[in-house]
LUMLUM-885987 format. One record per residue (C-alpha): residue number from 0; residue in three letters; x, y, z. Coordinates in steps of 0.001 Angstrom, whole numbers. Example, Ala and Ser with C-alpha at 12.3 -4.5 7.8 and 13.67 -1.06 7.14 Angstrom:
BEGIN
NODE, fipa, baza, px, py, pz
NODE, 0, ALA, 12300, -4500, 7800
NODE, 1, SER, 13670, -1060, 7140
END
This chain:
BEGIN
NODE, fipa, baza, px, py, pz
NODE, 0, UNK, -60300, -108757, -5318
NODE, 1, UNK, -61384, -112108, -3766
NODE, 2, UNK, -58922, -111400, -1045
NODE, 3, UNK, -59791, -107464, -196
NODE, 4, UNK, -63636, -108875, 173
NODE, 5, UNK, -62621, -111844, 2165
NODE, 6, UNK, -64192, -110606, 5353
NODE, 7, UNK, -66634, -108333, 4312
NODE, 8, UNK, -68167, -107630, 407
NODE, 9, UNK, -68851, -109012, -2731
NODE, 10, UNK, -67089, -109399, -5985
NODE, 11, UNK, -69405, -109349, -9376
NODE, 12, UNK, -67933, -111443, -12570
NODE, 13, UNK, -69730, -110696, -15915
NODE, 14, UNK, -69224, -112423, -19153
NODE, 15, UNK, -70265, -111234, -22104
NODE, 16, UNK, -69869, -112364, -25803
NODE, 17, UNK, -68033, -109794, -27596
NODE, 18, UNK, -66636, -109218, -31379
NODE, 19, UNK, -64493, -106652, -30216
NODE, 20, UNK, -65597, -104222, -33625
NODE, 21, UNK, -68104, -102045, -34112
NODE, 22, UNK, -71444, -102451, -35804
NODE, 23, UNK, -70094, -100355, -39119
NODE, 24, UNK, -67123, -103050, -39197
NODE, 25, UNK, -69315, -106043, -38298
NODE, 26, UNK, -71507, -104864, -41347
NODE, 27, UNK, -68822, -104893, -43436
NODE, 28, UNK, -67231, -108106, -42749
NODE, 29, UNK, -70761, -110180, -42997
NODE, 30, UNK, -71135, -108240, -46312
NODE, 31, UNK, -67868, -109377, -47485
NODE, 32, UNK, -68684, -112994, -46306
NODE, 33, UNK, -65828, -113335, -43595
NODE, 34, UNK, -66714, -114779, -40644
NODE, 35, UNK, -66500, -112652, -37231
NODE, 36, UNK, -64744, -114162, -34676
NODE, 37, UNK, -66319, -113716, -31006
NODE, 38, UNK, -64592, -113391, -27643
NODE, 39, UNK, -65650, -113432, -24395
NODE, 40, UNK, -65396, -109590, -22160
NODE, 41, UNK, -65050, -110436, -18764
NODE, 42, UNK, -65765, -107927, -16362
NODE, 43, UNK, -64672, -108334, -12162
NODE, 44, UNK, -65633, -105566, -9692
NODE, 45, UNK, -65782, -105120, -5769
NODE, 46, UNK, -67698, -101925, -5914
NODE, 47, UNK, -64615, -100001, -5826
NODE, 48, UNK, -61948, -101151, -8643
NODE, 49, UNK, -62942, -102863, -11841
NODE, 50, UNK, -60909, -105199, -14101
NODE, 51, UNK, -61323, -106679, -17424
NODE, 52, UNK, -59940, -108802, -20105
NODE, 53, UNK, -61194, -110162, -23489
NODE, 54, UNK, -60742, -114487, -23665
NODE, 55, UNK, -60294, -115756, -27421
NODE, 56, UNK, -61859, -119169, -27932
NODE, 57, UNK, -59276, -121071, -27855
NODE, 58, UNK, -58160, -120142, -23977
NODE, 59, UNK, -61622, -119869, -22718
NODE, 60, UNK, -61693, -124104, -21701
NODE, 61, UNK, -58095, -122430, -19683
NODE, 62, UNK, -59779, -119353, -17826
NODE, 63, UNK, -62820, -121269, -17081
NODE, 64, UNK, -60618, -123817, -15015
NODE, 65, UNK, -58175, -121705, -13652
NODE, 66, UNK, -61526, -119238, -12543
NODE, 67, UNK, -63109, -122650, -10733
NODE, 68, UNK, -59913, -123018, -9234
NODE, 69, UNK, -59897, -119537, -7582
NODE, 70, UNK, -63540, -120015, -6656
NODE, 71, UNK, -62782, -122898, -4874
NODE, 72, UNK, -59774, -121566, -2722
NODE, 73, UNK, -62091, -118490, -1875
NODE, 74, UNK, -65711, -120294, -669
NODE, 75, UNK, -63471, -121087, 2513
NODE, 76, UNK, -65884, -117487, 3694
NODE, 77, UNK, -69259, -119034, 3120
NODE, 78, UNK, -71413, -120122, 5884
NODE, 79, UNK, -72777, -123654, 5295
NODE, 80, UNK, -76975, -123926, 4446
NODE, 81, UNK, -78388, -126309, 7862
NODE, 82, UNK, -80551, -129073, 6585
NODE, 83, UNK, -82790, -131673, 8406
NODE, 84, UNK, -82205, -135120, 7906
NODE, 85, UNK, -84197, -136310, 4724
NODE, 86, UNK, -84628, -139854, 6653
NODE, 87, UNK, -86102, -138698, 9356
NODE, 88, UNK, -88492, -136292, 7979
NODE, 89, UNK, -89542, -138754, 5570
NODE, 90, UNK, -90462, -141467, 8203
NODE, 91, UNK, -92287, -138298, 9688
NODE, 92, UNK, -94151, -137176, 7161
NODE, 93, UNK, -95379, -141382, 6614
NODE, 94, UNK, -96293, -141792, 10376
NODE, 95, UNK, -98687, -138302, 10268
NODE, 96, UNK, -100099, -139740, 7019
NODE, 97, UNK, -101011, -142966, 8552
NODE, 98, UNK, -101934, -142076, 11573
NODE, 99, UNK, -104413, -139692, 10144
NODE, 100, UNK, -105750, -142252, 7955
NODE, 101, UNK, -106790, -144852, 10952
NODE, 102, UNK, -108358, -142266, 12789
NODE, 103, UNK, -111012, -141077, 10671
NODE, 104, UNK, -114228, -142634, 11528
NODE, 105, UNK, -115861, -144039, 8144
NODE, 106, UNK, -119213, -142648, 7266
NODE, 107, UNK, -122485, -145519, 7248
END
């Protein structure tokens, strides 16, 4: 997906903590006293296709790296934010502040 929308589109990634049962079966395990064991439902779509997979615990530490990874390699697209120079604005905004300071004429 990251590849199709390289030049042009957007891919959406949703995560979602899931038990993977219904709410009859979830009832019925909490009233037996087990213990429900969560996943995570991950959802990718481009508008067009959609793909997901269920993460246990114990491989979610794996598909979060792996996922950063592929972020990563696919930012190469993004235009880079312009910023002013924090120095120089700074020393800017000090001077105007002074300056305006001498300049008023004190009151008798």
């Amino acid at each position: 997906m990251f590849e199709k929308s390289k030049e042009k589109g957007s891919v959406w990634l949703t995560l979602k903590r899931s038990s993977l049962k219904s709410k009859l079966q979830k009832r019925k395990l909490s009233a037996a006293g087990e213990s429900i064991e969560y996943r995570c439902l991950i959802r990718a779509t481009d508008a067009k296709k959609t793909i997901s997979t269920s993460v246990g615990a114990k491989d979610h530490q794996r598909f979060q790296a792996s996922y950063a990874t592929i972020l990563k390699a696919h930012m190469t697209a993004l235009k880079k934010r312009e910023r002013k120079d924090r120095k120089k604005s700074t020393e800017a905004d000090k001077k105007e502040s002074t300056s305006s300071t001498t300049t008023k004429p004190k009151k008798l």
